[in-house]
N, C-alpha and C positions, 0 to 999 in steps of 0.2 A: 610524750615527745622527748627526744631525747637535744639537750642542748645543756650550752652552760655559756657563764657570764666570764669574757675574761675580762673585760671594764664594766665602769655603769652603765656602756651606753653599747659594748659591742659582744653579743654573743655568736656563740660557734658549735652548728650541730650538722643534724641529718636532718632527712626530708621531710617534709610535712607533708604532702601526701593525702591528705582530705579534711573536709569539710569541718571536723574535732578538732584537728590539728590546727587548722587554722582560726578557729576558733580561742583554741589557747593562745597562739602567737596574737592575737587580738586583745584578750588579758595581759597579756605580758604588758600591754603597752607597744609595744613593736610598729614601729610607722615606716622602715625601710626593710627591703630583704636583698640581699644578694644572693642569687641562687645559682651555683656551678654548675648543677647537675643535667647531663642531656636526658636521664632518663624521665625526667619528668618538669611541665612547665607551670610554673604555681601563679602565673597571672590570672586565669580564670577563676580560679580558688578567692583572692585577693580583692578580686573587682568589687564585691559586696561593700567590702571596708576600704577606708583614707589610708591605705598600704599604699608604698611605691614599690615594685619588686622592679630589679633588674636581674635580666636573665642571661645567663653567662654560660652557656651552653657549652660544655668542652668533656670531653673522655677524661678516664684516670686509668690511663695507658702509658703511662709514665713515661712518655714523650715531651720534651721541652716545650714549654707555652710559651707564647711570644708576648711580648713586652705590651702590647695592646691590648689585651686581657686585662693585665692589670691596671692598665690605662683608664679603661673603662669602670673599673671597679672601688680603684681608689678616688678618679674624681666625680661618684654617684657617691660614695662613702662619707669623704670630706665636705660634699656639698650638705648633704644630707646632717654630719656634727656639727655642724655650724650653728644649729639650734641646740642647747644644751638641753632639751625637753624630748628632744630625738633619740631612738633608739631601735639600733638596726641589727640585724639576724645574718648571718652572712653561713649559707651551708649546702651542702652537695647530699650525697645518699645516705652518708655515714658519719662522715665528720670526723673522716681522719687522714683523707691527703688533700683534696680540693679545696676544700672550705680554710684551714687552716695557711696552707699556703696563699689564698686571698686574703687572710687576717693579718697575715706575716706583711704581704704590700700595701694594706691600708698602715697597719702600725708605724711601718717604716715611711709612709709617706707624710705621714704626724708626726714625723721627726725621731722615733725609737732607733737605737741600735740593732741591726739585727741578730744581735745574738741574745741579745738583752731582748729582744721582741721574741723570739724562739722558745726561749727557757720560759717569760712568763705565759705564754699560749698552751707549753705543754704541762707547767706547774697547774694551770686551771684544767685543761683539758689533758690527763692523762692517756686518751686512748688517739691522741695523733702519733701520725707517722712520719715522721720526716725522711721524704724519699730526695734524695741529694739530684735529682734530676728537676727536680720541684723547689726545692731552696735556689740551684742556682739561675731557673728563670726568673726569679724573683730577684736574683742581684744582678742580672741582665738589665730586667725592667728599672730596676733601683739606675744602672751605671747610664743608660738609655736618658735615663728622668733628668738625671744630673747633666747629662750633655746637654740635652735640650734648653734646662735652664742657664747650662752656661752659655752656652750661643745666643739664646733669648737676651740675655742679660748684657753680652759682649754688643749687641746691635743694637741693645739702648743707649750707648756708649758713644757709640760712632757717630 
C-alpha cells in the first residue's frame, strides 16, 4: 500500500482496494478512513473490522469543491482525534490531489497555518500536487468555517 504518516495519528495515501490492503490498514492500527475517491467504496472492505470509513465521493476534475466536503470531513476527522489512541487514513486513488487537499482542511481546522500545513504535508508526502483550484476550496471552506463561527458566536452574544 502505498501511504505515509504526516502526524502520529494522520496518514495520507491511495486506495486500498482489497481485502490485503485492508488488512494492513488493520495493522497499522487505523480505526478511521476518510475516503475521497468515487472510483471505489471501502465500506464493505471495512465492515469485518471496528473501522469507521467516511466516504467522500467526489472526482479529481479539478473543479472547485464546495465547503461541505470538507465540512464533512473535518468534523468525522476531529471527532474521531479526540481520542489520542485514534488513527485515521484519509485517501483517494493515488494520494496526490484528493486526499491531501482533505488533510490540508483537517490540519487547518486543528488550528495549522495553511501554508505551514502545505509545506508539512508535502515535506512527508513528496508526490502531492497541489493543484491551486484545490488549495483555494480549501480557503473557501476555511473562510465559510470562520463566518459560521463568527455568527455562531456573535448570537451567543445577543
Amino acid at each position: 500500500m502505498d501511504y505515509t504518516w504526516i502526524t502520529d495519528q494522520i496518514a495520507v495515501g491511495g486506495g486500498i482496494w482489497n481485502e490485503e490492503n485492508m488488512l494492513e490498514v488493520v495493522q497499522l492500527g487505523i480505526t478511521h478512513i476518510i475516503n475521497m475517491q468515487v472510483e471505489f467504496d471501502d465500506r464493505p472492505l471495512a465492515e469485518p473490522w471496528e473501522i469507521k470509513v467516511l466516504w467522500v465521493p467526489i472526482d479529481d476534475d479539478f473543479q472547485p469543491k464546495s465547503p461541505e466536503i470538507f465540512e464533512y470531513g473535518t468534523d468525522f476527522a476531529r471527532e474521531a482525534l479526540q481520542d489520542p489512541k485514534s488513527r485515521l487514513y484519509i485517501h483517494c486513488a493515488a494520494g496526490v490531489h484528493r486526499a491531501p487537499m482533505m488533510a490540508l482542511a483537517v490540519l487547518c481546522s486543528l488550528g495549522w497555518d495553511m501554508e505551514q500545513a502545505q509545506a508539512h504535508i508535502l515535506e512527508h508526502r513528496y508526490v502531492v500536487d497541489w493543484k491551486d483550484v484545490y488549495v483555494e476550496s480549501v480557503r473557501n471552506f476555511l473562510r465559510a468555517s470562520a463566518a459560521n463561527d463568527s455568527i455562531a458566536s456573535s448570537k451567543g452574544t445577543l
